[in-house]
Backbone as a chain_set.jsonl record, in Angstrom:
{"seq": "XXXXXXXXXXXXXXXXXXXXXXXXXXXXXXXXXXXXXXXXXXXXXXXXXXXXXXXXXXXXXXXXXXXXXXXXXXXXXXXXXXXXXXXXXXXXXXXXXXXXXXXXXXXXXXXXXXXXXXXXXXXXXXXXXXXXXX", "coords": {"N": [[6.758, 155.96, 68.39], [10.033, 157.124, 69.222], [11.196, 157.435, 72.381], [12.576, 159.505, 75.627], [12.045, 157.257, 77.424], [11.269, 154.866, 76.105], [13.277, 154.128, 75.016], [15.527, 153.317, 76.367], [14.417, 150.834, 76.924], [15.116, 149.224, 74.961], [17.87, 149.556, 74.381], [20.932, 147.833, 74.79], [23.407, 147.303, 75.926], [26.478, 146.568, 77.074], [26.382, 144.853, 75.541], [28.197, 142.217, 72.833], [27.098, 142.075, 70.004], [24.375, 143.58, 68.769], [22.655, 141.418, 68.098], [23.465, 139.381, 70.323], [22.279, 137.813, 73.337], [20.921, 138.757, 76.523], [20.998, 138.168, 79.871], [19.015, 137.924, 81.111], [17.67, 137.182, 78.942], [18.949, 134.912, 77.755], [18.068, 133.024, 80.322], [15.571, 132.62, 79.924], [15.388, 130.695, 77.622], [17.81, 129.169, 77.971], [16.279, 126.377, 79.112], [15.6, 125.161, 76.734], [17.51, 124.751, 75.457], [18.933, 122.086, 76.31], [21.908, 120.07, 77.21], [22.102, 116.913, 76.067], [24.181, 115.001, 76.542], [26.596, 114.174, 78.758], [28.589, 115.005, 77.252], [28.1, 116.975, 75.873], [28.141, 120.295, 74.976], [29.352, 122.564, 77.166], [27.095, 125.11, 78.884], [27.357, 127.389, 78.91], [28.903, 127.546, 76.502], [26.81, 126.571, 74.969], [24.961, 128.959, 74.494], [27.214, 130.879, 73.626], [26.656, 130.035, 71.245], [24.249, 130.305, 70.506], [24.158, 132.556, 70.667], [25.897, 133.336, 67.994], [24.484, 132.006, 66.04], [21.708, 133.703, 66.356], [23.287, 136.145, 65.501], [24.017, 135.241, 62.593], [21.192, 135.157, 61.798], [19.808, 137.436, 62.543], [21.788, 139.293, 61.009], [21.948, 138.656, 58.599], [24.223, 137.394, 57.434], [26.853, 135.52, 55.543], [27.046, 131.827, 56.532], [30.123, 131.452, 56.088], [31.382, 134.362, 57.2], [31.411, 134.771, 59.547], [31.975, 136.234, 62.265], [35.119, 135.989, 63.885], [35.252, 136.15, 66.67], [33.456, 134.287, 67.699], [31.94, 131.349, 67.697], [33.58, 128.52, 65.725], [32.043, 128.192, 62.636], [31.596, 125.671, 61.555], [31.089, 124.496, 63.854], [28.915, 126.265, 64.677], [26.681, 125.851, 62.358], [25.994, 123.067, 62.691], [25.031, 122.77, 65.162], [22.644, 124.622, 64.493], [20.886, 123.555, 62.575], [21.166, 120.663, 63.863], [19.004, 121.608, 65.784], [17.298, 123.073, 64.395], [16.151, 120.574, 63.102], [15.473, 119.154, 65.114], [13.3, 120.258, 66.202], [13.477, 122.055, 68.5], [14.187, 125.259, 67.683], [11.172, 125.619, 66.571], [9.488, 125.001, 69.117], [10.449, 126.622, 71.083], [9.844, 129.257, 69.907], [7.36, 129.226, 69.384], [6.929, 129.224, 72.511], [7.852, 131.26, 73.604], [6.329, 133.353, 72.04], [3.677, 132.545, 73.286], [4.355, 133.311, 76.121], [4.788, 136.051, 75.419], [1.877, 137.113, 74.27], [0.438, 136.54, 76.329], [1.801, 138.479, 78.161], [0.898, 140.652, 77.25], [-1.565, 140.731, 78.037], [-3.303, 138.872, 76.755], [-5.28, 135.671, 75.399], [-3.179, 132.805, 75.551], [-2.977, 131.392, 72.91], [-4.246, 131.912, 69.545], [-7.751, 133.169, 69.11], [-8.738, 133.518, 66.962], [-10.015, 133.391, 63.361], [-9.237, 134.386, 60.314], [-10.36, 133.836, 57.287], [-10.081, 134.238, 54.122], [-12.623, 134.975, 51.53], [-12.754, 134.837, 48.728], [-10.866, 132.749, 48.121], [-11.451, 130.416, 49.411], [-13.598, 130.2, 47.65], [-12.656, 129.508, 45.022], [-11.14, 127.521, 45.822], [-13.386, 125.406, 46.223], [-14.06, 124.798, 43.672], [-12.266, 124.125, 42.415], [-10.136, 125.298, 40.579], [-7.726, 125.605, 41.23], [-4.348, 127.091, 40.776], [-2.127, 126.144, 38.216], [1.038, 125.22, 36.936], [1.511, 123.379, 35.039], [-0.376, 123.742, 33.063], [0.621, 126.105, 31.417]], "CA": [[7.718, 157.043, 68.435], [11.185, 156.728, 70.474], [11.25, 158.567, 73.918], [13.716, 158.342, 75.924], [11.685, 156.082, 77.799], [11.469, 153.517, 75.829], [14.789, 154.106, 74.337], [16.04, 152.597, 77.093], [14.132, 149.446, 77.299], [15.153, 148.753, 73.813], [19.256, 149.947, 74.704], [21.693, 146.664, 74.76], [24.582, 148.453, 76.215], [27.931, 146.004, 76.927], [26.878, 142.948, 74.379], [29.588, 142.431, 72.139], [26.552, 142.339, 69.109], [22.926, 143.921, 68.834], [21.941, 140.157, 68.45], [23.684, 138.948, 71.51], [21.573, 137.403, 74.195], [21.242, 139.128, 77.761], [21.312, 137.221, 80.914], [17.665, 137.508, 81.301], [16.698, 135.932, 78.02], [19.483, 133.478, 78.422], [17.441, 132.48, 81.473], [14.408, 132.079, 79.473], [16.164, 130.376, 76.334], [18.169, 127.654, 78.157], [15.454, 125.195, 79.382], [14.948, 124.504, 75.752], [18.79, 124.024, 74.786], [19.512, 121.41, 77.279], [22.45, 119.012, 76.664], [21.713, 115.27, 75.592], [24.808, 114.006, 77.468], [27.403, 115.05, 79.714], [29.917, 115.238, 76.766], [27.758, 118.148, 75.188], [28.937, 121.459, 75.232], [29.026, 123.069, 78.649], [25.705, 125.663, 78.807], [28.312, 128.712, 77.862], [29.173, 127.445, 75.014], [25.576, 126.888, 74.025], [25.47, 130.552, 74.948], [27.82, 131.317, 72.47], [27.073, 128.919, 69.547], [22.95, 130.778, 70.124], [24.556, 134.193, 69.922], [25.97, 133.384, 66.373], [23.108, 131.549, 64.844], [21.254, 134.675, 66.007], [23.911, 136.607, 64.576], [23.458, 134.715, 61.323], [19.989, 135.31, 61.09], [19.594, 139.033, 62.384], [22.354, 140.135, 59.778], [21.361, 137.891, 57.415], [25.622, 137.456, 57.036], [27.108, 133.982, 55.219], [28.136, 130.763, 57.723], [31.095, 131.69, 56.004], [31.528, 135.174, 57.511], [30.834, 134.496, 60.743], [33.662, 137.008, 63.019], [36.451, 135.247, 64.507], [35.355, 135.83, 67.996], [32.396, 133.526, 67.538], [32.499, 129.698, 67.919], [33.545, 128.256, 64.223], [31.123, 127.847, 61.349], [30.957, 124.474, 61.097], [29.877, 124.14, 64.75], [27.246, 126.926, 64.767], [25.453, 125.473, 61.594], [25.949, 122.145, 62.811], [24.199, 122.909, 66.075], [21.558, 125.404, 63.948], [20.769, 121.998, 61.721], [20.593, 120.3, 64.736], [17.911, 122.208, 66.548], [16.049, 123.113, 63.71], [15.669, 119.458, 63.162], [14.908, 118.183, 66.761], [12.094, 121.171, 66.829], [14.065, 122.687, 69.838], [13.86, 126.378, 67.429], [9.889, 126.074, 66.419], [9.227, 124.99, 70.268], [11.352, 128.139, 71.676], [9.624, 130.633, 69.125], [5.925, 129.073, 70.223], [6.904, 129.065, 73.833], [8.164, 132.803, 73.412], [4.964, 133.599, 71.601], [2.636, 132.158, 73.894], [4.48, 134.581, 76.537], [4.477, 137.815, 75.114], [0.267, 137.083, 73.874], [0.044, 136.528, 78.027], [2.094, 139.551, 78.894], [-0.251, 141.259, 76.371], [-3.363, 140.282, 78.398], [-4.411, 138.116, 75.772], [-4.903, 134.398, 75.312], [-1.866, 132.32, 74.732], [-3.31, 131.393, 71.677], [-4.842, 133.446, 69.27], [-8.824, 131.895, 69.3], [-10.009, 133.727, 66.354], [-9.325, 133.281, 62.262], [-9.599, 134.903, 58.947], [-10.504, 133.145, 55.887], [-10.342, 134.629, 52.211], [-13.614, 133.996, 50.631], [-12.161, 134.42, 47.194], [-10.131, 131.725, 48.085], [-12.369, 129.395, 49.584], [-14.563, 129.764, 45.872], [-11.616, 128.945, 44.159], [-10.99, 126.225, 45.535], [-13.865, 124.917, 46.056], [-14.726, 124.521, 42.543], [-11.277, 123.352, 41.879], [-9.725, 125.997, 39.749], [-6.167, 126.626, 41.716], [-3.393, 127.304, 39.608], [-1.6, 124.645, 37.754], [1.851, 125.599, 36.04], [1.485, 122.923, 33.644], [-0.987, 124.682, 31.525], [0.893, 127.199, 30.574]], "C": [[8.724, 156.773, 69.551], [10.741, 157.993, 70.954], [12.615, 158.136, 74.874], [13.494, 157.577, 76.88], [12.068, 154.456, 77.795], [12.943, 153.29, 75.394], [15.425, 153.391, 75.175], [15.791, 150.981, 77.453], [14.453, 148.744, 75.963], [17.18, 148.515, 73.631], [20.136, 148.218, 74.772], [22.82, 146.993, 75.144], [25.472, 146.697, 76.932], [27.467, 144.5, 76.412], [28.032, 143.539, 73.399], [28.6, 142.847, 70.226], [25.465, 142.989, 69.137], [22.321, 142.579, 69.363], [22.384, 139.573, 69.297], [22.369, 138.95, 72.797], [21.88, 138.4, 75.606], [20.778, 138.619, 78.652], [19.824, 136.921, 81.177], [17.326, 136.631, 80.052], [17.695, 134.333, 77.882], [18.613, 132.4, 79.478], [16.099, 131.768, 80.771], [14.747, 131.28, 77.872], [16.738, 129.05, 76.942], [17.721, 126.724, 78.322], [15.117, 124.681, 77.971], [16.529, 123.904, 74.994], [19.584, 122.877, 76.063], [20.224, 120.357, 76.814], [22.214, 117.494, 76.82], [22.499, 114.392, 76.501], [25.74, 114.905, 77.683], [28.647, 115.394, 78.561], [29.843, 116.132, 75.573], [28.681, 118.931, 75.747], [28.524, 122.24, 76.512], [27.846, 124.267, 78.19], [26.749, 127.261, 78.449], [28.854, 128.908, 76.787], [28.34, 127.131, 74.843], [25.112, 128.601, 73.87], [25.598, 130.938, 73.635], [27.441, 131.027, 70.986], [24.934, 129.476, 68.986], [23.304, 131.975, 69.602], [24.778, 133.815, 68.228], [25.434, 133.026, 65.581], [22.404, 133.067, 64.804], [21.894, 135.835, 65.448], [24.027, 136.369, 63.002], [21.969, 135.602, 60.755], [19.417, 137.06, 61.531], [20.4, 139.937, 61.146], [22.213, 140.146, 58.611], [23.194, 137.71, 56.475], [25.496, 135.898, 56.386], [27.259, 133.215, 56.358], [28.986, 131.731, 57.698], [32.211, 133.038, 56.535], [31.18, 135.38, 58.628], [32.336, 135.63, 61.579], [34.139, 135.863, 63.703], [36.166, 135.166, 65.815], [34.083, 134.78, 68.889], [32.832, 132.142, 67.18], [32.626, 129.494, 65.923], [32.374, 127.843, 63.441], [30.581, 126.414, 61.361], [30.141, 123.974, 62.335], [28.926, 124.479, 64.825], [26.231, 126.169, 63.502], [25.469, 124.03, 61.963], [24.74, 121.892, 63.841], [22.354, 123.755, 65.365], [20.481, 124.405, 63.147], [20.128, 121.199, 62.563], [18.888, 120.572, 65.593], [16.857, 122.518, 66.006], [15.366, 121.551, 63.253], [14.761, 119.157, 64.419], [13.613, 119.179, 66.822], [11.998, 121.842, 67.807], [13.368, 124.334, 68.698], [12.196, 126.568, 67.27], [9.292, 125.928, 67.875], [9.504, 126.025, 70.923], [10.034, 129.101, 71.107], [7.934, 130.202, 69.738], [5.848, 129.345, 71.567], [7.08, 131.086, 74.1], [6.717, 133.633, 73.386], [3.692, 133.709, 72.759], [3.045, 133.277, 75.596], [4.715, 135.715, 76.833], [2.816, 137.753, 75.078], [0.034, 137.093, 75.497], [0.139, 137.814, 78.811], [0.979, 140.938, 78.534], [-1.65, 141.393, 77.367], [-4.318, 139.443, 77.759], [-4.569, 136.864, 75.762], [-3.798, 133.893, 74.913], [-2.083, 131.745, 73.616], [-4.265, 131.719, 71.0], [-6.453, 132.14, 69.42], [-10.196, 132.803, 68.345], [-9.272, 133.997, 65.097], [-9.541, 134.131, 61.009], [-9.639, 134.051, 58.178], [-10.812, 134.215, 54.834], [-11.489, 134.366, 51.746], [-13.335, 133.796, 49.621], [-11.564, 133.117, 47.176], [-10.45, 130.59, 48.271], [-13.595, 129.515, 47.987], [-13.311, 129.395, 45.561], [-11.297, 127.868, 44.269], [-11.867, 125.138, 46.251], [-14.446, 124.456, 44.923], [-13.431, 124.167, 41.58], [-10.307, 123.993, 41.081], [-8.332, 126.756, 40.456], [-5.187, 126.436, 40.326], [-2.558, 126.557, 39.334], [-0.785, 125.322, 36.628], [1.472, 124.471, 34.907], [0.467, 123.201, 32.574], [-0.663, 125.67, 31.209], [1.948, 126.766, 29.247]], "O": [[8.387, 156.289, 70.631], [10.246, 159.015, 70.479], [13.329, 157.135, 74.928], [14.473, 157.054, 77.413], [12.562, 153.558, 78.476], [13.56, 152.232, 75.513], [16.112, 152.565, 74.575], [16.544, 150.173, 77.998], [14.018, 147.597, 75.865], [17.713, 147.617, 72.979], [19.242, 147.372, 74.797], [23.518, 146.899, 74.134], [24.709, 145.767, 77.194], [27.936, 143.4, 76.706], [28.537, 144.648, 73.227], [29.114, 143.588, 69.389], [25.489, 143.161, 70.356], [21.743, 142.402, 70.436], [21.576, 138.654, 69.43], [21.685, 139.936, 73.074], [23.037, 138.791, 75.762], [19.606, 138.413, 78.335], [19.451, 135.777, 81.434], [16.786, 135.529, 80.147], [17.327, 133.158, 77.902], [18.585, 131.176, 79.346], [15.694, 130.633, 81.023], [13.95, 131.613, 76.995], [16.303, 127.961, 76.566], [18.354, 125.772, 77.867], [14.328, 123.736, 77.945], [16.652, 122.943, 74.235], [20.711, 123.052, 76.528], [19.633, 119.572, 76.073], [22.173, 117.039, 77.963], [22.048, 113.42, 77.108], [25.88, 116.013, 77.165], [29.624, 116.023, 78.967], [30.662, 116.281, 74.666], [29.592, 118.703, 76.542], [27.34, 122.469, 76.759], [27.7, 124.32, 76.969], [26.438, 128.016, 77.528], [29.212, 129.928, 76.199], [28.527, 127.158, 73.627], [25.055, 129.136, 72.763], [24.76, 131.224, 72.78], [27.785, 131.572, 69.937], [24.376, 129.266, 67.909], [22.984, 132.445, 68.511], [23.906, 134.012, 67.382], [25.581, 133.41, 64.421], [22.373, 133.707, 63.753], [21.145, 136.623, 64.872], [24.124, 137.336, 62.247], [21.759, 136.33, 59.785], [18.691, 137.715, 60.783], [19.937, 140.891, 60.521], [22.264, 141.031, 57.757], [23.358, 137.857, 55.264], [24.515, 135.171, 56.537], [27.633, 133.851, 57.343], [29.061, 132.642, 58.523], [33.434, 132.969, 56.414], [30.485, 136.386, 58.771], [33.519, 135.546, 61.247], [33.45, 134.891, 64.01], [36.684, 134.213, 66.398], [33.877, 134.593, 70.088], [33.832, 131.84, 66.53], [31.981, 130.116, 65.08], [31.755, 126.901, 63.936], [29.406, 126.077, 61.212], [29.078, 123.355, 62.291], [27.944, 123.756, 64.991], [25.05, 125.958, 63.778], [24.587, 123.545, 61.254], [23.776, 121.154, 63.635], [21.23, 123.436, 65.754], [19.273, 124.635, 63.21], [18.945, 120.888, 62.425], [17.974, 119.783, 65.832], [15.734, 122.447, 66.505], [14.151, 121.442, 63.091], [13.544, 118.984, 64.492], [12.781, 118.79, 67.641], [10.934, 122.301, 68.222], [12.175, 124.59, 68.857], [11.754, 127.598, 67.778], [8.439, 126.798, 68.053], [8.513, 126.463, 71.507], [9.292, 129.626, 71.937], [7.407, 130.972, 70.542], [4.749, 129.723, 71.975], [6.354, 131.845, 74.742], [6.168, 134.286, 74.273], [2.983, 134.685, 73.003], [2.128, 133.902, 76.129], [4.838, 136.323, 77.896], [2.331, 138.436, 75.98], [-0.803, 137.939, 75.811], [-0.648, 138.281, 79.634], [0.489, 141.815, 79.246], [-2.567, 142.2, 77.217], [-5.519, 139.257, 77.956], [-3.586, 136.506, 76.409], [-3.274, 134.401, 73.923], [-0.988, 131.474, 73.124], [-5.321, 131.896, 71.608], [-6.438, 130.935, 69.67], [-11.414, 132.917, 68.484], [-8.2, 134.599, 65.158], [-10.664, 134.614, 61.16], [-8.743, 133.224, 58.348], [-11.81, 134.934, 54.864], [-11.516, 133.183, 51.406], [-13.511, 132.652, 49.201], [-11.764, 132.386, 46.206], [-10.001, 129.665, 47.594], [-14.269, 128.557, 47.609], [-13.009, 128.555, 46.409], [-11.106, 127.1, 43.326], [-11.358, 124.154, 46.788], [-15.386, 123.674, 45.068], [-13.482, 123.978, 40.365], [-9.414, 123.207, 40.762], [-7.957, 127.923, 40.344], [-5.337, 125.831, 39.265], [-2.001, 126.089, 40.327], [-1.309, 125.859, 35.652], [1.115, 124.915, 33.816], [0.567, 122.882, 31.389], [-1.486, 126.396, 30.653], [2.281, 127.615, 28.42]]}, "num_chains": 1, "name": "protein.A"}
């Protein structure tokens, strides 16, 4: 339930988007976008070029509709391409992960699983589902 507690720890008050970064998670975000060579993009324009991927993917907007006051299209998915390649984004989102589960009180990784039994019979006896028999 909002209060206006929390309402406040949730508040984003002078970004230019919802999904815009704030200086604190910047802080915890850059050690993983670090440039390759000096003739990368200065660390404010990675900044920028994170805001609009995460603008991308919070709005769920086109490239192609990207606002005007956001680095161009072809760089942000170029860089988004980039990173999801190199494993810079699944490294971030684990590193993230591992501390919120801390801030939690909990292990940084989880250290206990579910299994399906239905699922384990099934396929132990070999019977998963196979479009070509239909």
């Amino acid at each position: 339930m909002w209060t206006p507690e929390n309402r406040g720890l949730y508040a984003r008050p002078g970004l230019r988007y919802p999904s815009d970064l704030t200086d604190a998670e910047w802080d915890l975000v850059r050690p993983f976008l670090r440039r390759r060579t000096r003739s990368g993009p200065a660390p404010e324009r990675l900044r920028e070029i994170l805001n609009a991927v995460l603008y991308v993917l919070s709005t769920g907007c086109q490239w192609r509709a990207l606002p005007r006051d956001l680095p161009p299209r072809s760089t942000v998915h170029g860089w988004f391409v980039r990173w999801h390649c190199d494993g810079v984004l699944d490294r971030l989102h684990f590193a993230l992960y591992q501390q919120v589960r801390e801030l939690e009180g909990r292990h940084a990784s989880p250290t206990a699983a579910i299994v399906d039994s239905q699922s384990v019979k099934s396929a132990e006896k070999g019977e998963a589902y196979r479009s070509d028999r239909l």
